[in-house]
N, CA, C, O and CB atoms as a CASP TS submission, in Angstrom:
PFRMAT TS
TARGET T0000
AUTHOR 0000-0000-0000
METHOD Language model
MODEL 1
PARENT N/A
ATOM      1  N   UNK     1       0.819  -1.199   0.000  1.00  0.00           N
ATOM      2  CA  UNK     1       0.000   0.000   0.000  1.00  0.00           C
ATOM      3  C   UNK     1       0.862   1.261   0.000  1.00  0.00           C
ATOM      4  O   UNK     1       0.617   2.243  -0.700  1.00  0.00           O
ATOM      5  CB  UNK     1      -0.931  -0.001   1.204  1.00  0.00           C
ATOM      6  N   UNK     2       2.003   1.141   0.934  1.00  0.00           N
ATOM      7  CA  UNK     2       2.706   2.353   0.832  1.00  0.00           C
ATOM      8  C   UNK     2       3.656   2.708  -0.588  1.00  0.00           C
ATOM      9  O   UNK     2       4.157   3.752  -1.006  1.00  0.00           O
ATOM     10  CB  UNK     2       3.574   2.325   2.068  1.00  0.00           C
ATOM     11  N   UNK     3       3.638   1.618  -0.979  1.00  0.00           N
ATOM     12  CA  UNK     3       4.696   1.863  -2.785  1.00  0.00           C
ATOM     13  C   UNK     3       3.497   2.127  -3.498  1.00  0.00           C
ATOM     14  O   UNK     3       3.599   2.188  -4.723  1.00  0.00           O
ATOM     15  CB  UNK     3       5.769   0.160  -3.759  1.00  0.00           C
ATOM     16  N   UNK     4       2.391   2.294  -2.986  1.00  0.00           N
ATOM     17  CA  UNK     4       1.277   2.529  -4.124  1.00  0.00           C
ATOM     18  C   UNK     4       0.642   4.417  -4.076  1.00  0.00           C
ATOM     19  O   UNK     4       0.492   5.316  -4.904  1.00  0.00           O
ATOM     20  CB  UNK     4      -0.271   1.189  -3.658  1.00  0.00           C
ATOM     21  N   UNK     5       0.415   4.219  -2.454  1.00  0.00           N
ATOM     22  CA  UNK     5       0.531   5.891  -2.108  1.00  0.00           C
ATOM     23  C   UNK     5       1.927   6.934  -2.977  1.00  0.00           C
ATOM     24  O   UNK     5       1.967   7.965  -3.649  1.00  0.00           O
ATOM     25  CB  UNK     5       0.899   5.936  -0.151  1.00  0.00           C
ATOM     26  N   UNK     6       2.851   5.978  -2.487  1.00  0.00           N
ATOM     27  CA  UNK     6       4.385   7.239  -3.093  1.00  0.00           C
ATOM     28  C   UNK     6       4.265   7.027  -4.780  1.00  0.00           C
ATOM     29  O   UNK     6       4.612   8.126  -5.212  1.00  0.00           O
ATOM     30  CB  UNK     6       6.636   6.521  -2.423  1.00  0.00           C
ATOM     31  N   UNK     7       3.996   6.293  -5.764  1.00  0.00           N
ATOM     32  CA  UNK     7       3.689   6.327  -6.807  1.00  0.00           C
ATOM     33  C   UNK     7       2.197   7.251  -7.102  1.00  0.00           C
ATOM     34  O   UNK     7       2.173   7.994  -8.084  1.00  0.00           O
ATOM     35  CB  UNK     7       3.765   4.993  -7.104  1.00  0.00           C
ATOM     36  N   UNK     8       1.423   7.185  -6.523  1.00  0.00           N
ATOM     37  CA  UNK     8       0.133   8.388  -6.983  1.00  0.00           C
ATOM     38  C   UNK     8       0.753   9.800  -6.688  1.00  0.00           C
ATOM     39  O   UNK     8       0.755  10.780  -7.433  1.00  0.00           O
ATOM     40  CB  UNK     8      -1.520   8.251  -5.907  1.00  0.00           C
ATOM     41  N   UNK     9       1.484   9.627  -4.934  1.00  0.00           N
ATOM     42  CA  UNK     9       2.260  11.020  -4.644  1.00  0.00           C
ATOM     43  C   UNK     9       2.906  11.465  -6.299  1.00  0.00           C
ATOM     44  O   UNK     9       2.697  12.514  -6.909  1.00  0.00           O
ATOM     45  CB  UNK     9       3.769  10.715  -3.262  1.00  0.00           C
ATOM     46  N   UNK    10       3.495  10.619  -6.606  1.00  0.00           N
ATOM     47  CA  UNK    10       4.772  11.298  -7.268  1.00  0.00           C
ATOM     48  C   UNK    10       3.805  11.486  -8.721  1.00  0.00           C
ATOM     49  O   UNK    10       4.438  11.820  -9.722  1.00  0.00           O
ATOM     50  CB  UNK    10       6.523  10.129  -7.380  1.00  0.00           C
ATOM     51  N   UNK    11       2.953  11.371  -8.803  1.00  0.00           N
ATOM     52  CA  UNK    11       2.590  11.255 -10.355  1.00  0.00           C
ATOM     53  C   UNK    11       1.550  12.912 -10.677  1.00  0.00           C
ATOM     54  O   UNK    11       1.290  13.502 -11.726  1.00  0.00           O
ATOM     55  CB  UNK    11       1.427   9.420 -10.643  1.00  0.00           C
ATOM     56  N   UNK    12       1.184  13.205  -9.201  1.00  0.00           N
ATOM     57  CA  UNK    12       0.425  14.579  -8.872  1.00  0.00           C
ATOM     58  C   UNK    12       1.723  15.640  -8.571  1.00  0.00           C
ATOM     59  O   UNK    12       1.551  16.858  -8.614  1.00  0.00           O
ATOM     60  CB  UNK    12      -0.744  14.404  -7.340  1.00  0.00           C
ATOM     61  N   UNK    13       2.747  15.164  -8.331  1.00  0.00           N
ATOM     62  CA  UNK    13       3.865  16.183  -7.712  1.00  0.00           C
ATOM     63  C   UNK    13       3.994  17.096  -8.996  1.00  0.00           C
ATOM     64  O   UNK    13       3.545  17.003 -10.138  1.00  0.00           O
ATOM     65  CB  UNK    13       5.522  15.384  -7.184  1.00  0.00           C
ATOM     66  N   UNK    14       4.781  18.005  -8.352  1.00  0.00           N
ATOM     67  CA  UNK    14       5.313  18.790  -9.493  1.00  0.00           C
ATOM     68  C   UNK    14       6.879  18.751  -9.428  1.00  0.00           C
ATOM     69  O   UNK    14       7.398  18.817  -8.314  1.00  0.00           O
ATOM     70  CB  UNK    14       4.765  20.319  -9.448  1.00  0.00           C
ATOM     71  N   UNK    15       7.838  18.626 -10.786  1.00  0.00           N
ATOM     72  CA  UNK    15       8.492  18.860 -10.607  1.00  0.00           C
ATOM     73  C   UNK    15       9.272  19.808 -11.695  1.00  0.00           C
ATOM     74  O   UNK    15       8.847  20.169 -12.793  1.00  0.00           O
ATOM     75  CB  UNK    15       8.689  17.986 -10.172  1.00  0.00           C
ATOM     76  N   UNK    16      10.938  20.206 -10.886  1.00  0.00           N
ATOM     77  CA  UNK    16      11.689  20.896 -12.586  1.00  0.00           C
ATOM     78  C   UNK    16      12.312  20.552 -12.756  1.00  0.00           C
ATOM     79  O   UNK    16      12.850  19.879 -11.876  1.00  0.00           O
ATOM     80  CB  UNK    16      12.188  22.017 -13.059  1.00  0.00           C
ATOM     81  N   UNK    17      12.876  20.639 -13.998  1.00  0.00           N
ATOM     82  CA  UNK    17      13.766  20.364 -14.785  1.00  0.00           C
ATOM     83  C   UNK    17      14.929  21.025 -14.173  1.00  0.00           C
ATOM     84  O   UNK    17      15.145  22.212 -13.930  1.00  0.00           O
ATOM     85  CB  UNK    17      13.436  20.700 -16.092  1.00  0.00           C
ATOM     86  N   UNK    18      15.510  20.134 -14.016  1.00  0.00           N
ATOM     87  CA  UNK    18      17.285  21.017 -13.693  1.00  0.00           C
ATOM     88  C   UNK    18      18.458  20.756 -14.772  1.00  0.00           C
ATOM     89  O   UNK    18      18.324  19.950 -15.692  1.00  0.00           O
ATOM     90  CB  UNK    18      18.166  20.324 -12.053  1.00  0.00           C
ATOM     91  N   UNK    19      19.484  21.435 -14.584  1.00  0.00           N
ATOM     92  CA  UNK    19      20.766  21.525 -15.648  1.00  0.00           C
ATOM     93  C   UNK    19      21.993  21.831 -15.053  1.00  0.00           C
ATOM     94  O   UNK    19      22.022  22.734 -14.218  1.00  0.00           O
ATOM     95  CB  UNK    19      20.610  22.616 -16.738  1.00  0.00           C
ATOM     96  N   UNK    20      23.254  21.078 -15.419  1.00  0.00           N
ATOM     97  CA  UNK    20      24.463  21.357 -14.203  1.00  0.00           C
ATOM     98  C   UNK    20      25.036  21.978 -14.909  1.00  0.00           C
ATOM     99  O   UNK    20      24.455  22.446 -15.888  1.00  0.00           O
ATOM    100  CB  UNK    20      25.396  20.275 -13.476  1.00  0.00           C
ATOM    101  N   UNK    21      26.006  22.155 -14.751  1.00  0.00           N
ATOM    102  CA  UNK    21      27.679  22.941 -15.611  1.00  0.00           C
ATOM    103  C   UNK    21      27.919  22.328 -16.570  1.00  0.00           C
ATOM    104  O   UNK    21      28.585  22.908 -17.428  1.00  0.00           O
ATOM    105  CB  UNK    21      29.247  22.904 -14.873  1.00  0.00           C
ATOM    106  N   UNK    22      27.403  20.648 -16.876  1.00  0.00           N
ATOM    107  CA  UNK    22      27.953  20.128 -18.296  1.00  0.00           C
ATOM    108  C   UNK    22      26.726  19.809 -18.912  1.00  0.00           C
ATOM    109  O   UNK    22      26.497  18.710 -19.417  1.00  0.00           O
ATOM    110  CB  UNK    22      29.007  18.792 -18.296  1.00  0.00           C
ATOM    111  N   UNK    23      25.607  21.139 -18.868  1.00  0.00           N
ATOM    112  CA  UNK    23      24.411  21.092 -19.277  1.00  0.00           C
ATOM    113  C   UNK    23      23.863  19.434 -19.716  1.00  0.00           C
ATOM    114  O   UNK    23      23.437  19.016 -20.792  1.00  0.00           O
ATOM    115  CB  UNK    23      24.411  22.137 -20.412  1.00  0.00           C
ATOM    116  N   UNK    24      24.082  18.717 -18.373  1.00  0.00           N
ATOM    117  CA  UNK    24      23.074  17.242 -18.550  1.00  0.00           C
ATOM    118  C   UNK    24      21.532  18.079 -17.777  1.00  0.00           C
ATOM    119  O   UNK    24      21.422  19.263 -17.458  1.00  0.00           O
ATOM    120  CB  UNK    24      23.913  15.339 -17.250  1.00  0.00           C
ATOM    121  N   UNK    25      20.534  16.998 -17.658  1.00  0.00           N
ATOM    122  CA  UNK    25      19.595  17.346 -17.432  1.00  0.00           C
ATOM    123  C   UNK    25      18.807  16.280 -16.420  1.00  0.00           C
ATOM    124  O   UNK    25      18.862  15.051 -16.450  1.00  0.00           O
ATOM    125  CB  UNK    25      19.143  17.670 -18.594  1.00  0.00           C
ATOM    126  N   UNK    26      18.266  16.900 -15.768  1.00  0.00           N
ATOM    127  CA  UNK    26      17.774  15.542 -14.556  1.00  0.00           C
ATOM    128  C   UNK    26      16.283  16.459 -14.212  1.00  0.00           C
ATOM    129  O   UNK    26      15.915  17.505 -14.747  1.00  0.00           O
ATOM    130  CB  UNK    26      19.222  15.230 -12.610  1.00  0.00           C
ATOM    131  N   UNK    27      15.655  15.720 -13.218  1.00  0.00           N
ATOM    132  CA  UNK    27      14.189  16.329 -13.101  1.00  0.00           C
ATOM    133  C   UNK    27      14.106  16.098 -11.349  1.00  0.00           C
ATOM    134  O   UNK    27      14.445  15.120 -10.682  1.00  0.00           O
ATOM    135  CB  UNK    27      12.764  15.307 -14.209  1.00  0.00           C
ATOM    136  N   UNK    28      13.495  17.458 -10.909  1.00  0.00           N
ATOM    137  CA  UNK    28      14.081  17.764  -9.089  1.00  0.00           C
ATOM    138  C   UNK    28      12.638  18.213  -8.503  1.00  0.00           C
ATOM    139  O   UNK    28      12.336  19.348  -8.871  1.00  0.00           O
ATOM    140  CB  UNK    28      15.566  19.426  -8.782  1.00  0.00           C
ATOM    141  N   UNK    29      11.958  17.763  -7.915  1.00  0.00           N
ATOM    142  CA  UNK    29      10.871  17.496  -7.475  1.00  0.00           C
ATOM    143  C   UNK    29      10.756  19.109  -6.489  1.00  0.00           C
ATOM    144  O   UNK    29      11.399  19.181  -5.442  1.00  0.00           O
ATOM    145  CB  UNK    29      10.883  15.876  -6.719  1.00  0.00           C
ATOM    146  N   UNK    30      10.002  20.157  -6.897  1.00  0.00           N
ATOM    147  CA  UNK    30       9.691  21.444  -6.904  1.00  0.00           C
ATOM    148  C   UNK    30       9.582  21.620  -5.212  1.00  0.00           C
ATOM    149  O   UNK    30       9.837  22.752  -4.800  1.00  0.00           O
ATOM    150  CB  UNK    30       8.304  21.772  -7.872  1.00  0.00           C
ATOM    151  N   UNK    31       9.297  20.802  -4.412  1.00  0.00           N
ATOM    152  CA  UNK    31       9.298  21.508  -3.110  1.00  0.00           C
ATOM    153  C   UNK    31      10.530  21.206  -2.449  1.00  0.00           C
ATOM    154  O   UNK    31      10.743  21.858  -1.427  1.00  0.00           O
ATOM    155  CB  UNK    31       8.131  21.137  -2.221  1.00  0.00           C
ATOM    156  N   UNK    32      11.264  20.490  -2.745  1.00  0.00           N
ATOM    157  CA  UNK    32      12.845  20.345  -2.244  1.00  0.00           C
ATOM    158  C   UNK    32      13.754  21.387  -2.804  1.00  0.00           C
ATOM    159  O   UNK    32      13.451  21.994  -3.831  1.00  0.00           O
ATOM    160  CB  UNK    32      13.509  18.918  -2.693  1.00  0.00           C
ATOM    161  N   UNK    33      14.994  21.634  -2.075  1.00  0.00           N
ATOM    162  CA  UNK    33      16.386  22.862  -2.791  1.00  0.00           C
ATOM    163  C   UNK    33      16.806  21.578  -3.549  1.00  0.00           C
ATOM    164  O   UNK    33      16.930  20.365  -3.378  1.00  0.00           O
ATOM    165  CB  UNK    33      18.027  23.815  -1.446  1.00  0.00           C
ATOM    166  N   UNK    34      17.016  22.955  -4.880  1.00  0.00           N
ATOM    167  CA  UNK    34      17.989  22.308  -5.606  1.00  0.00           C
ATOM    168  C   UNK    34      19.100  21.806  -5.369  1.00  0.00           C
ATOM    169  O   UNK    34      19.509  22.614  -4.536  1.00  0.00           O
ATOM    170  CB  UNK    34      18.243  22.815  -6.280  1.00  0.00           C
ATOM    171  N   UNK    35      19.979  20.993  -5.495  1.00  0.00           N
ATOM    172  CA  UNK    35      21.226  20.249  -4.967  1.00  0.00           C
ATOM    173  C   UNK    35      22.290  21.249  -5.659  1.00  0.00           C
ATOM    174  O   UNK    35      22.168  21.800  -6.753  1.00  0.00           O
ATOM    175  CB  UNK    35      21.367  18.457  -5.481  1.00  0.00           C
ATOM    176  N   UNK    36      23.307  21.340  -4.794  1.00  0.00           N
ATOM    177  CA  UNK    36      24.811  22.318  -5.211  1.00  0.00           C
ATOM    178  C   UNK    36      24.824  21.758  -6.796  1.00  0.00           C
ATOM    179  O   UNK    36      24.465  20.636  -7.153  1.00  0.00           O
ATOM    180  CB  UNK    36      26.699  21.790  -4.093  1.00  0.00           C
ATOM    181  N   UNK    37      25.268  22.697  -7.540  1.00  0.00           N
ATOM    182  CA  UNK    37      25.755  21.955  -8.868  1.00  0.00           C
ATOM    183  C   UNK    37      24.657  22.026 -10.264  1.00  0.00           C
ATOM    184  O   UNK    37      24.831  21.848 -11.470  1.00  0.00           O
ATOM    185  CB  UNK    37      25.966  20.248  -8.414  1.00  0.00           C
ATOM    186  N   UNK    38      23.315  22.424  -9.318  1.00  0.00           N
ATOM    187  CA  UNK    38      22.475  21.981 -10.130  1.00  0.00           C
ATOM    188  C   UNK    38      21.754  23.173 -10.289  1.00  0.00           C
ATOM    189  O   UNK    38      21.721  23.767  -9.212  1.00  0.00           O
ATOM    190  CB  UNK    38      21.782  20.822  -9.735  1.00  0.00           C
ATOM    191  N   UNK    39      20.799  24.145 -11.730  1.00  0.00           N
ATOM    192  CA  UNK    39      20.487  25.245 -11.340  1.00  0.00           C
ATOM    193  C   UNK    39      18.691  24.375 -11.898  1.00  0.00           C
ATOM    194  O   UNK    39      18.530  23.188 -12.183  1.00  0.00           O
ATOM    195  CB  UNK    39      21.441  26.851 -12.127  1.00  0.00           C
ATOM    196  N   UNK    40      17.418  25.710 -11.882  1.00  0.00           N
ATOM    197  CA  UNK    40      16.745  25.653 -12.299  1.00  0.00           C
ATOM    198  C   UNK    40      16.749  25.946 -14.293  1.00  0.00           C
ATOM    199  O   UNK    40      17.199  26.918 -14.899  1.00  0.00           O
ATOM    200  CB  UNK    40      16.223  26.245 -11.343  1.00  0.00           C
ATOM    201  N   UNK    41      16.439  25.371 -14.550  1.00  0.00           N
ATOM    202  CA  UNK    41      16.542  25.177 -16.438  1.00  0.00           C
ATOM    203  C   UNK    41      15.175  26.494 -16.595  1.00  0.00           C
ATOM    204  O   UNK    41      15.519  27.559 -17.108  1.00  0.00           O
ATOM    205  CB  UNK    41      15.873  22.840 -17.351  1.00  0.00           C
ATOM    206  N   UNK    42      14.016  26.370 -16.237  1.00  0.00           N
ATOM    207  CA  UNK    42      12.505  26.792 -16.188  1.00  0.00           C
ATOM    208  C   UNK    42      11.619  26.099 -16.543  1.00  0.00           C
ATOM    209  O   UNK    42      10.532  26.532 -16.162  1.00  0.00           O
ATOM    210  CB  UNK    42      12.194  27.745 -16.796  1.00  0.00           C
ATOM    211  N   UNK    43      11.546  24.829 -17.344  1.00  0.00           N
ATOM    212  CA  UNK    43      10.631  23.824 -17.067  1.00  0.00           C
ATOM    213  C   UNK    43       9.814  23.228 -15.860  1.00  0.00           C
ATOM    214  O   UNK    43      10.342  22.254 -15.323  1.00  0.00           O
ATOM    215  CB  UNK    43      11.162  23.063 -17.403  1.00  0.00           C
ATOM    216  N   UNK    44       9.015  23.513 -15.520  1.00  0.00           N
ATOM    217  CA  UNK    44       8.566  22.508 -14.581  1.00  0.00           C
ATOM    218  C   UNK    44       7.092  21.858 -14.618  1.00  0.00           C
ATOM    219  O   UNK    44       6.394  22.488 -15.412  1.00  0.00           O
ATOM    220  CB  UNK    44       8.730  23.106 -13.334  1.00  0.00           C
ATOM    221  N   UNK    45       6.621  21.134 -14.203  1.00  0.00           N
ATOM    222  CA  UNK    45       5.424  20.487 -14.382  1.00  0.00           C
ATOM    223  C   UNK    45       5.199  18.766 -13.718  1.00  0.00           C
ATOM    224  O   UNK    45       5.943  18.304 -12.853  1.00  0.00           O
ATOM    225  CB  UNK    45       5.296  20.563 -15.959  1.00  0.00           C
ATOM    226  N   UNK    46       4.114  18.054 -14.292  1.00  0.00           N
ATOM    227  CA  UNK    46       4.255  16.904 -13.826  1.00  0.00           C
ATOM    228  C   UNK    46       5.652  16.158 -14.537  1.00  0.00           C
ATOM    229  O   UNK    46       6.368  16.386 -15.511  1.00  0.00           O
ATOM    230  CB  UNK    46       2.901  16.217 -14.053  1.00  0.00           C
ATOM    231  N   UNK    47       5.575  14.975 -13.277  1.00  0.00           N
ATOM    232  CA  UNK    47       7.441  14.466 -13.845  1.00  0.00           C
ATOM    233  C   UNK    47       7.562  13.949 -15.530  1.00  0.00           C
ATOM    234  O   UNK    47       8.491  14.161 -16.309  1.00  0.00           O
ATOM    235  CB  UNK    47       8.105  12.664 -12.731  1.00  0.00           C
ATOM    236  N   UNK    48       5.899  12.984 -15.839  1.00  0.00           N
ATOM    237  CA  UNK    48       6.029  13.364 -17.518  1.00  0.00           C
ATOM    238  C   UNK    48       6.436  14.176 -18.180  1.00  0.00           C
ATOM    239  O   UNK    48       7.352  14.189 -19.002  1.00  0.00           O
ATOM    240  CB  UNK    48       5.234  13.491 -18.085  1.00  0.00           C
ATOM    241  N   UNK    49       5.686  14.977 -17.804  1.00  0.00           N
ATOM    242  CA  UNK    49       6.049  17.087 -19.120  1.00  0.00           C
ATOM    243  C   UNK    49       7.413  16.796 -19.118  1.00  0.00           C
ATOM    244  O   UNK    49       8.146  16.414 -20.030  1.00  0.00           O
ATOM    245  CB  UNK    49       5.739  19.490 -18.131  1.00  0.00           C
ATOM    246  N   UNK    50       7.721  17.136 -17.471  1.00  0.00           N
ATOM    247  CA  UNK    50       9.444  17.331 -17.679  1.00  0.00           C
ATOM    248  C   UNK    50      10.310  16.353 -17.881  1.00  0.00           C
ATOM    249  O   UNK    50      11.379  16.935 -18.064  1.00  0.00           O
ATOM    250  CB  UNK    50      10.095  17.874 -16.608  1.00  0.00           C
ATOM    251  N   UNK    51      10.501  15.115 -17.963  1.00  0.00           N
ATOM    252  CA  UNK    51      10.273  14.189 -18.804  1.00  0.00           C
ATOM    253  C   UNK    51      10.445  14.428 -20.475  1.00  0.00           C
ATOM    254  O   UNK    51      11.409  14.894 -21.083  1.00  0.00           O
ATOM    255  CB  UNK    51       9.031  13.840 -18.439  1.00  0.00           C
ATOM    256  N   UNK    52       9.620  14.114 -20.800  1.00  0.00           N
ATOM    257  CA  UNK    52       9.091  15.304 -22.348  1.00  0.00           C
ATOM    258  C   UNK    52       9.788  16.458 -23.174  1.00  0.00           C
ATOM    259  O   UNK    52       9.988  16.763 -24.350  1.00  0.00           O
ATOM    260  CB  UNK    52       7.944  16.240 -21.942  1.00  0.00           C
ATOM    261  N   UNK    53      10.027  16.893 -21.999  1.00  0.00           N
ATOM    262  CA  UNK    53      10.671  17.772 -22.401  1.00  0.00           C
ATOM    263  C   UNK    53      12.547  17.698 -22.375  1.00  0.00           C
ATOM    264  O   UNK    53      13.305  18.005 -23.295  1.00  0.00           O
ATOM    265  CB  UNK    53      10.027  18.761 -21.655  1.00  0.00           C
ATOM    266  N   UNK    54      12.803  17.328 -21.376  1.00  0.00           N
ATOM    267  CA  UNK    54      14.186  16.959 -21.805  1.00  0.00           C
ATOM    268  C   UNK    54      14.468  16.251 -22.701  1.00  0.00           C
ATOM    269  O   UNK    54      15.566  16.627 -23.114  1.00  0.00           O
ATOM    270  CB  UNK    54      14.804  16.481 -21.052  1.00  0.00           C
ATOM    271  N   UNK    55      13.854  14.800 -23.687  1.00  0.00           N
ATOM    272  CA  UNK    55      13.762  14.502 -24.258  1.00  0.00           C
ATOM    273  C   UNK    55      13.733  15.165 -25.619  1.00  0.00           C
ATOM    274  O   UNK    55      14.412  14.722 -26.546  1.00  0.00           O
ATOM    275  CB  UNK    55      13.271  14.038 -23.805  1.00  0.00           C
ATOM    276  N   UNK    56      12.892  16.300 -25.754  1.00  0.00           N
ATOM    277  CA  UNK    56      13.178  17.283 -26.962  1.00  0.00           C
ATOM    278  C   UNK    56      14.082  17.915 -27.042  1.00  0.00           C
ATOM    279  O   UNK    56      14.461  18.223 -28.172  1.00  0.00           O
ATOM    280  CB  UNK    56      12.453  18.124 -27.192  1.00  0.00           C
ATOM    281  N   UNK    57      15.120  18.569 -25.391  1.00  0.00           N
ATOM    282  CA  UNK    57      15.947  19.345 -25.880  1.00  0.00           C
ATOM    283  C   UNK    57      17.316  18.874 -25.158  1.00  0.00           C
ATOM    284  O   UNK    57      18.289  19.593 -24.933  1.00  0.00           O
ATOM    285  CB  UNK    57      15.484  20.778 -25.701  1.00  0.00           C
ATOM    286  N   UNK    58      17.195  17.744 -24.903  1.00  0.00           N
ATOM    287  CA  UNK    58      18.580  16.805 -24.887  1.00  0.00           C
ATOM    288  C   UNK    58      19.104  16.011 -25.868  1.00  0.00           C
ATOM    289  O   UNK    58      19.253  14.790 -25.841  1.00  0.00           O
ATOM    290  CB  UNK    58      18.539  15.903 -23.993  1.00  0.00           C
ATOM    291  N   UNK    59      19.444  16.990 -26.966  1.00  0.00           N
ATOM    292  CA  UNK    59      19.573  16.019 -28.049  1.00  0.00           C
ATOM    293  C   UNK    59      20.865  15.307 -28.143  1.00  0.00           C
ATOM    294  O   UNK    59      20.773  14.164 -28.593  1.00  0.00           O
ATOM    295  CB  UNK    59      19.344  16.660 -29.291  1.00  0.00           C
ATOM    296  N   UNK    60      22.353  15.822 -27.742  1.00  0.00           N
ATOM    297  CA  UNK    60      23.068  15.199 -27.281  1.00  0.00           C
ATOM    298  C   UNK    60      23.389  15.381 -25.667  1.00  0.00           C
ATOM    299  O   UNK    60      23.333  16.284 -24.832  1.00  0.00           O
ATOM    300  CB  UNK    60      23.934  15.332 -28.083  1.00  0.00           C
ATOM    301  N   UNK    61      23.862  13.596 -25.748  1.00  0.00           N
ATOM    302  CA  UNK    61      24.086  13.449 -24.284  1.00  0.00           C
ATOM    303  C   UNK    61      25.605  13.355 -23.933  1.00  0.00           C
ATOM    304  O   UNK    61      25.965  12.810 -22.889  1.00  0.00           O
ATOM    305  CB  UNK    61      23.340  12.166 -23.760  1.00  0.00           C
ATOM    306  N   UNK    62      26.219  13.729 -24.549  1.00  0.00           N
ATOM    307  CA  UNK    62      27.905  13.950 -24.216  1.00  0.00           C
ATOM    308  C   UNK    62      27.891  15.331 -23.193  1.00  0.00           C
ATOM    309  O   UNK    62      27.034  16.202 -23.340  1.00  0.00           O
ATOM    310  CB  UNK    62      29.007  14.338 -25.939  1.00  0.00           C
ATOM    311  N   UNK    63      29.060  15.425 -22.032  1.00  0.00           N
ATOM    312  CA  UNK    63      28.681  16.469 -21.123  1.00  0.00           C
ATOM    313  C   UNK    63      29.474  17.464 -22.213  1.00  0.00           C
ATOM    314  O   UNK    63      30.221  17.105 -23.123  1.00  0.00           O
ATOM    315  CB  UNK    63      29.227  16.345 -19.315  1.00  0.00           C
ATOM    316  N   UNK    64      29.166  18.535 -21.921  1.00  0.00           N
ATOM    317  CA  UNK    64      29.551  19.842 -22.662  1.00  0.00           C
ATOM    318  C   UNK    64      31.036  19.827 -22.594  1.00  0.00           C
ATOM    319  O   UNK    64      31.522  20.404 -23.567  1.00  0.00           O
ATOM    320  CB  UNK    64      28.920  21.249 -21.986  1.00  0.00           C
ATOM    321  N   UNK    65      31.933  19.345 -21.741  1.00  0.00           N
ATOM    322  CA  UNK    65      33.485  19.320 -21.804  1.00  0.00           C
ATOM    323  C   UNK    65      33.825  18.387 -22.796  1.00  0.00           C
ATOM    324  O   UNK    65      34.901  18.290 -23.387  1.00  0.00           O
ATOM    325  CB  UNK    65      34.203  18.926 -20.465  1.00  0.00           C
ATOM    326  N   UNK    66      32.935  17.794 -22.907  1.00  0.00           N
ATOM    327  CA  UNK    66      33.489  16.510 -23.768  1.00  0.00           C
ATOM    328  C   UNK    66      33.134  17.016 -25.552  1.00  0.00           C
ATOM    329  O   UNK    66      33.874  16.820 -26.516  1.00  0.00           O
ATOM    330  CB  UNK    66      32.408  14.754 -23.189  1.00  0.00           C
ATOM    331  N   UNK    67      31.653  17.761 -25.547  1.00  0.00           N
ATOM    332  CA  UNK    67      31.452  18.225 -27.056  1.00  0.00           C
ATOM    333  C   UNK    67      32.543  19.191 -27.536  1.00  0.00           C
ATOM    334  O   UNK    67      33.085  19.090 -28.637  1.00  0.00           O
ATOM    335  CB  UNK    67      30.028  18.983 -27.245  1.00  0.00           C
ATOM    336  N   UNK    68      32.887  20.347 -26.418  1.00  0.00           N
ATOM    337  CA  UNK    68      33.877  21.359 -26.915  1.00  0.00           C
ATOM    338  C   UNK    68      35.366  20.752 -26.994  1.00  0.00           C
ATOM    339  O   UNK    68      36.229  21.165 -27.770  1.00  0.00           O
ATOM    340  CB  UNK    68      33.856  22.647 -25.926  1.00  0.00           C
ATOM    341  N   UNK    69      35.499  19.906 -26.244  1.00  0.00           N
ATOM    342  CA  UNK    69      36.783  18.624 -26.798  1.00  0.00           C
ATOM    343  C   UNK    69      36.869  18.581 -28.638  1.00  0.00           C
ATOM    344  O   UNK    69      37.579  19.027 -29.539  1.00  0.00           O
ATOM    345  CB  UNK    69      36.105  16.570 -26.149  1.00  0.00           C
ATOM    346  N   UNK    70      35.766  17.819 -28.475  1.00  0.00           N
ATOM    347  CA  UNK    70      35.341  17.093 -29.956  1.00  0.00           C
ATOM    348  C   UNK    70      35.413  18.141 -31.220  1.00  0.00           C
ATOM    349  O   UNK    70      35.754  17.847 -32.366  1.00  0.00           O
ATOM    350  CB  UNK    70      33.620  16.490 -29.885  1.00  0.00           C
ATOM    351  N   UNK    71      35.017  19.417 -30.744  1.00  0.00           N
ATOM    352  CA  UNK    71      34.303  20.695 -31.103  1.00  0.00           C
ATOM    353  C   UNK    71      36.023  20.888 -31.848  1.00  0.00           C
ATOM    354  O   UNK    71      36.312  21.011 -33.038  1.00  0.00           O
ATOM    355  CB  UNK    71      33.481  21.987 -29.543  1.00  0.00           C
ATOM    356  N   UNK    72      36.916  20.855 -30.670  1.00  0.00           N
ATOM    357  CA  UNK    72      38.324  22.037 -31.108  1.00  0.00           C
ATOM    358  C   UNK    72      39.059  20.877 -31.803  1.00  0.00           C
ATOM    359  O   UNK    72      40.263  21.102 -31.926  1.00  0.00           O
ATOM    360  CB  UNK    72      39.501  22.952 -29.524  1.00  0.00           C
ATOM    361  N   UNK    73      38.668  19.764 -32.260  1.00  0.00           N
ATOM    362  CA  UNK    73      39.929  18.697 -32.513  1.00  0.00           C
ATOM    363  C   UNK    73      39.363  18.334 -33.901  1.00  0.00           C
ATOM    364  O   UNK    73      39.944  17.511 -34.609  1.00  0.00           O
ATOM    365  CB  UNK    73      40.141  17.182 -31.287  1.00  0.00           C
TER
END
């Protein structure tokens, strides 16, 4: 019963989209602080949307040190 409550919890939650320094992307559940490292992107919504949405604009998943590597060589 209780893995069934925290699954409805989480499906009504809201959350955002976050983005670090090597612009990856993860999704941070709106009433908690963001974790060091990590800023707000401005997405937020149910964990689908945001979800969804990183999916459209994560098109590569190499961290950004690694594209501007690739980028200068």
């Amino acid at each position: 019963m209780l893995m069934q409550f925290m699954f409805e919890e989480e499906e009504s939650s809201l959350f955002l989209v976050v983005i670090n320094h090597e612009e990856q992307y993860s999704i941070w559940p709106k009433e908690r602080k963001i974790p060091k490292g990590w800023k707000a992107e401005g997405k937020e919504g149910t964990k689908q949307k945001c979800l969804d949405h990183i999916e459209k604009v994560w098109t590569d998943m190499r961290p950004l040190s690694l594209r501007k590597k690739t980028e200068d060589a």
